[in-house]
N, C-alpha and C positions, 0 to 999 in steps of 0.2 A: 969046355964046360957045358953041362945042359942044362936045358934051362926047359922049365914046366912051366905052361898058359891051364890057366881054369878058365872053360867057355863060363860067360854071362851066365847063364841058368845054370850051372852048377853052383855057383856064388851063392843065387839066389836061393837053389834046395840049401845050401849048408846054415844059411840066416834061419831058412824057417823048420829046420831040425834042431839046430843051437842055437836058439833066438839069445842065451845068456853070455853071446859072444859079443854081443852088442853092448853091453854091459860093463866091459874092458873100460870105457871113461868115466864110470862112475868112481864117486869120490865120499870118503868120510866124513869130509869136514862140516856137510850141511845135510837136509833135510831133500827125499825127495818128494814131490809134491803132482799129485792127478789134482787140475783144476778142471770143476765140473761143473760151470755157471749155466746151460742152457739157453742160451740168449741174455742172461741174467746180468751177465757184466761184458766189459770191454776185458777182452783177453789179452791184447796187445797192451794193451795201458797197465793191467795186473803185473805182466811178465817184466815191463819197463820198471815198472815204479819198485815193485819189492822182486831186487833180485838177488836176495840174501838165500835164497833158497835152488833147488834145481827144480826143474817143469818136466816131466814127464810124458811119454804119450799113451801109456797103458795106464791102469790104475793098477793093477799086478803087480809093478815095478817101485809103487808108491808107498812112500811111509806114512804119507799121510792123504788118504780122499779130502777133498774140500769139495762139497756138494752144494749149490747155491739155488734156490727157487726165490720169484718174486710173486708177487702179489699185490694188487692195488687195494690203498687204505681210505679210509672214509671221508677223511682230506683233501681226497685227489693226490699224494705222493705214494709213494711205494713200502713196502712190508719186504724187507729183503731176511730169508733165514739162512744162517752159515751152517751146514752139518761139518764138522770134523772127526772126519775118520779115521782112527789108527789102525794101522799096519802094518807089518813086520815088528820091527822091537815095540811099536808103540799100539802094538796090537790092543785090543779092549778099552785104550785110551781115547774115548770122545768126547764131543762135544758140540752144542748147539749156542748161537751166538743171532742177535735182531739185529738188526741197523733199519731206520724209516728216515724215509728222505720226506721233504716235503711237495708241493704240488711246483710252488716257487724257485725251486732249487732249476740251475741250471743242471744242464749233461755233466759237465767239467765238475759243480758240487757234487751230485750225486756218488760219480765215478770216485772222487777222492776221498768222501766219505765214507765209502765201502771199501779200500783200501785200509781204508784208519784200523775198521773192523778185522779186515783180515789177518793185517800183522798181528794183533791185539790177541785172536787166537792162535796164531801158529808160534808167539813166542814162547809159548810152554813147549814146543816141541826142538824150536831149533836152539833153546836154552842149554841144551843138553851135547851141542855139540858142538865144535872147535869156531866156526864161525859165531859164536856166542860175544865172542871178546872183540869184536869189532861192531857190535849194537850198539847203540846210546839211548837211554830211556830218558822220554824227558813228560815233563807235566806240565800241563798249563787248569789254574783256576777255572772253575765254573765263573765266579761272578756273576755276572748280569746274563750270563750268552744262555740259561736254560730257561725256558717258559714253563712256569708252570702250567698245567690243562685247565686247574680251575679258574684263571687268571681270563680264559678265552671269553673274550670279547664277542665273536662270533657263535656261542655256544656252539660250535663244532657245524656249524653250517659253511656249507662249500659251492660258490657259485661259479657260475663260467658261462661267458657269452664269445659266440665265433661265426665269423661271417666271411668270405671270401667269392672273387670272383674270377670267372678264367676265360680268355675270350682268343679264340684258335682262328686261324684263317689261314688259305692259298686260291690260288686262281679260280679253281672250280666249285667251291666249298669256306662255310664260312661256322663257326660254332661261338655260341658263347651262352655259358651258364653263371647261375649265382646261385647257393647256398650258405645256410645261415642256421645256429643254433643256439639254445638259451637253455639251460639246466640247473638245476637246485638240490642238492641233497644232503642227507645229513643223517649221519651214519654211529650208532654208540653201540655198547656192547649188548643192550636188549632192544632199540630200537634201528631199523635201515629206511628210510623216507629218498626214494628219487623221483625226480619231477624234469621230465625232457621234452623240447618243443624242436624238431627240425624241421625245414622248409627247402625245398630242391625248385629249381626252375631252369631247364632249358631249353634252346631254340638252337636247329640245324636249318643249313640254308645250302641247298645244291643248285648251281647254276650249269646249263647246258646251253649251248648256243644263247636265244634269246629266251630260253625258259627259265624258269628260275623255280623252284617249290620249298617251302618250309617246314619242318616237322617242328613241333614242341612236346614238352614231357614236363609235368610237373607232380608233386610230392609234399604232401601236407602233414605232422604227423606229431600224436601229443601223446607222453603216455606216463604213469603216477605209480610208484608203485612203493606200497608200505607192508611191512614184515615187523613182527613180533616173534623175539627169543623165547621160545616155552622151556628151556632147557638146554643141557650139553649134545641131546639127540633130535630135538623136536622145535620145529618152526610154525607158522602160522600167518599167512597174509593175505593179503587183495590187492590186485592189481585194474588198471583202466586205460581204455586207448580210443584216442578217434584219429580218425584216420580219413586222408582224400587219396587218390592215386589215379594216373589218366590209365598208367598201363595196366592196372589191373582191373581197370574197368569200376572201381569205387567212387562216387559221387561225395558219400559220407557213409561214414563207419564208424559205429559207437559200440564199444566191450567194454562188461566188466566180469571180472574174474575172479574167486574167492579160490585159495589154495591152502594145501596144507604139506607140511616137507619134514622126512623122516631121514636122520642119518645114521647111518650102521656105525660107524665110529666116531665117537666126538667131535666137534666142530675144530675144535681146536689142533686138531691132528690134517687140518684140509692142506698143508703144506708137503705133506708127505703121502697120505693118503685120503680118498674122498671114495665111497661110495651114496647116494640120496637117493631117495625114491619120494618124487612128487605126483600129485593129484592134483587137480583142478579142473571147475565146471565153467564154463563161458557163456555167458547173457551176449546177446548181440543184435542190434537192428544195421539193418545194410539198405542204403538206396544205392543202385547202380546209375549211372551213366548211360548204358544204351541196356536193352534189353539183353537178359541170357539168353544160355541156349533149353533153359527151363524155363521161359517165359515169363521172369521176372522182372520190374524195376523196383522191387523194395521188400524186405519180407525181417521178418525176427525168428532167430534159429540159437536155439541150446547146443553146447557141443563139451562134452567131456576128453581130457588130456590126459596122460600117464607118462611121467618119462623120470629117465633113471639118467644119473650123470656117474662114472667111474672113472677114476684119475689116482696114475701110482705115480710118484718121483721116487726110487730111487735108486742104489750106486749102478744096478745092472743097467741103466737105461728107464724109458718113460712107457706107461700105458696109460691110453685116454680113451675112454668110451661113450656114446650117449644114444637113446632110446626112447625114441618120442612116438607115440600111438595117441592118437584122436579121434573121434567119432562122433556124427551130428546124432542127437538122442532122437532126430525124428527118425532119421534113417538110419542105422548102422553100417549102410552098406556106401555111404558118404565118411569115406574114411581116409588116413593119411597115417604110413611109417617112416620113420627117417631111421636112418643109424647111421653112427658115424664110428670111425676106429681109426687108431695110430697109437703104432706099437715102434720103440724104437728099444732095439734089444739089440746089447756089447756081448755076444757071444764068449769070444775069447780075444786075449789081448790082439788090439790091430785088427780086428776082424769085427764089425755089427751088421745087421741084419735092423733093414725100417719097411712098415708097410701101414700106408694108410689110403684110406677109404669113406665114399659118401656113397647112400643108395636109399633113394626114397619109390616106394609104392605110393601112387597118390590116386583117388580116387575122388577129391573133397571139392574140384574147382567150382564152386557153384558164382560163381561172378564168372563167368569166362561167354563174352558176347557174343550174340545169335548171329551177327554175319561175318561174311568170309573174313580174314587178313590178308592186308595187303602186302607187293612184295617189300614195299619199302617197310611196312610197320614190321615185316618180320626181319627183313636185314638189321634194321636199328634198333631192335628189342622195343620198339615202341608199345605192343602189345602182350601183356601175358598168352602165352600158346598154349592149347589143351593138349596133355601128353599124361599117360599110364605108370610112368617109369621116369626117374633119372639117377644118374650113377656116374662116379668117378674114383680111381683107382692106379696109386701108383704102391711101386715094389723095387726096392733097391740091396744091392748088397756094397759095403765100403769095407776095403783092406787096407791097410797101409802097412808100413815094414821098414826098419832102419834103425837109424840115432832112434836111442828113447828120450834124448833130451831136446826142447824147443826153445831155449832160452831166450834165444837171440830174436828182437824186433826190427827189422827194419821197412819203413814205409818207403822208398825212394818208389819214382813210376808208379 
């Protein structure tokens, strides 16, 4: 009898010409499911816990997209949005669904909280199908477990204090830093009030033979910042900062900053999409530490800011943009671009495309000191360096190919 071999790569062309051969183990009886949390949820935990459904690795293949963005709330816990996407038979059937954790909430609440959510909307989808009759719907009373907001004691003020030390050592070399921070804010739907205090202090210690030298670096830093809602497109606020810094050569630095912020689509739409365009003029007096390389140790300088933030979530993948242009009003020619980009684009099933990007034109350093650096303060970033440019850039392509379904979790190793 004879008997036919298919080399490896012919297997492989016949998957990615009949990818619907892959397909062969799907089954009826439940729902299939593209989970699309973004860093958003634990996936492994998702897949464990509700496994009444099947997981997918295309969304092509999905009856249902589940699209999840997060976002931090005024609290300090999180804004999680559920999109539910229909498609194939449950085409045009959607749905959006909130879940808000709180600040106190441990990982393990969070995560199972956000499950609660999920079953909650995908039972209207797997109601419809044979696996229906092995659910159990159960209820449990509100009682006492809901707060009301008016009830808040703290009138919606969120504090948080954090301190930590870290202390490195081996034979030639010795490190130990301390960092500390204390913040306030308080956040409602016409009013945003932050108030941050952090504090950095380190000390390196390289010893060679009988020599021994220290470096230190420390970081001083306070900043306020209150915003007023004029509307569904229109913002309005002032911001303030002082500021010490060894490495950037700041003695003391005192800003303040009046702004104003335009959104092209309603605020309330910033989970899915976000275009803004901001303004702001900056008041500033600066003492330096040792003299520029303009002859400085102290001056008061006006500087205007422009920048634009764009941000898509969704089912194709992510685009994130931002555009920051500043100029000192003495000089214009004391200037600074930043832009930043990441674009994470699902081509075709199994197949995406991501590229992101940083690139600043800088022109603005006017604290950058009048004598040389040494080698050490540049090995150790002890010193801010004067440079024209900086940029960073990566580009990726990801295929994958196979089972479309992932069901199965296992952590072992």
């Amino acid at each position: 009898m004879n008997r036919v071999y298919l080399h490896p790569f012919i297997c492989v062309i016949i998957l990615l010409l009949f990818p619907d051969l892959s397909a062969a183990q799907d089954s009826t009886h439940t729902v299939n499911v593209f989970l699309d949390c973004r860093r958003a949820c634990d996936e492994g935990y998702v897949r464990d816990e509700i496994n009444f459904v099947n997981y997918v690795r295309n969304k092509e293949d999905a009856d249902v997209h589940i699209l999840i963005t997060r976002q931090p709330t005024g609290s300090g816990g999180d804004e999680f949005t559920l999109n539910f996407i229909g498609g194939n038979d449950f085409d045009g059937r959607n749905k959006v669904l909130k879940y808000y954790s709180a600040e106190s909430d441990t990982q393990d609440e969070v995560r199972s909280g956000l499950n609660q959510y999920l079953k909650r909307g995908l039972f209207s989808y797997v109601a419809e199908h044979p696996v229906a009759k092995n659910l159990q719907i159960s209820y449990q009373e509100e009682g006492e477990t809901q707060v009301d907001a008016q009830t808040d004691k703290w009138n919606y003020w969120v504090f948080d204090i954090n301190a930590d030390m870290d202390i490195e050592a081996e034979e030639s070399q010795k490190e130990f830093s301390v960092r500390g921070s204390i913040s306030a804010e308080r956040i409602t739907p016409e009013w945003k009030f932050i108030f941050d205090v952090d504090q950095f202090f380190e000390r390196q210690t390289f010893e060679d033979d009988d020599e021994s030298e220290t470096f230190t670096r420390e970081f001083r830093n306070a900043e306020l910042l209150l915003v007023k809602s004029l509307g569904q497109h229109w913002s309005a606020g002032i911001s303030s900062r002082a500021l010490q810094s060894t490495r950037n050569n700041y003695d003391f630095l005192l800003e303040g900053s009046p702004a104003i912020e335009y959104s092209i689509f309603p605020y309330e739409q910033f989970t899915s999409r976000e275009i803004t365009l901001r303004y702001r003029v900056t008041a500033g007096h600066y003492n330096y530490e040792e003299q520029t390389v303009f002859g400085k140790l102290s001056e008061r300088l006006f500087k205007q800011q422009f920048t634009t933030n764009i941000e898509f979530t969704q089912p194709w993948g992510e685009f994130e943009a931002n555009f920051n242009a500043s100029a000192y009003l003495h000089d214009v020619n004391k200037n600074r671009l930043d832009t930043e980009l990441q674009l994470d684009f699902r081509i075709y099933r199994g197949l995406s495309f991501y590229i992101s990007g940083e690139y600043a034109w800088i022109n603005d350093q006017l604290s950058i000191p009048a004598g040389e650096i040494t080698d050490q303060e540049q090995l150790l970033n002890l010193r801010e360096q004067a440079t024209s440019y900086s940029y960073e850039v990566r580009i990726g392509l990801e295929f994958s190919f196979g089972s479309i379904y992932n069901n199965v979790v296992n952590p072992r190793l």
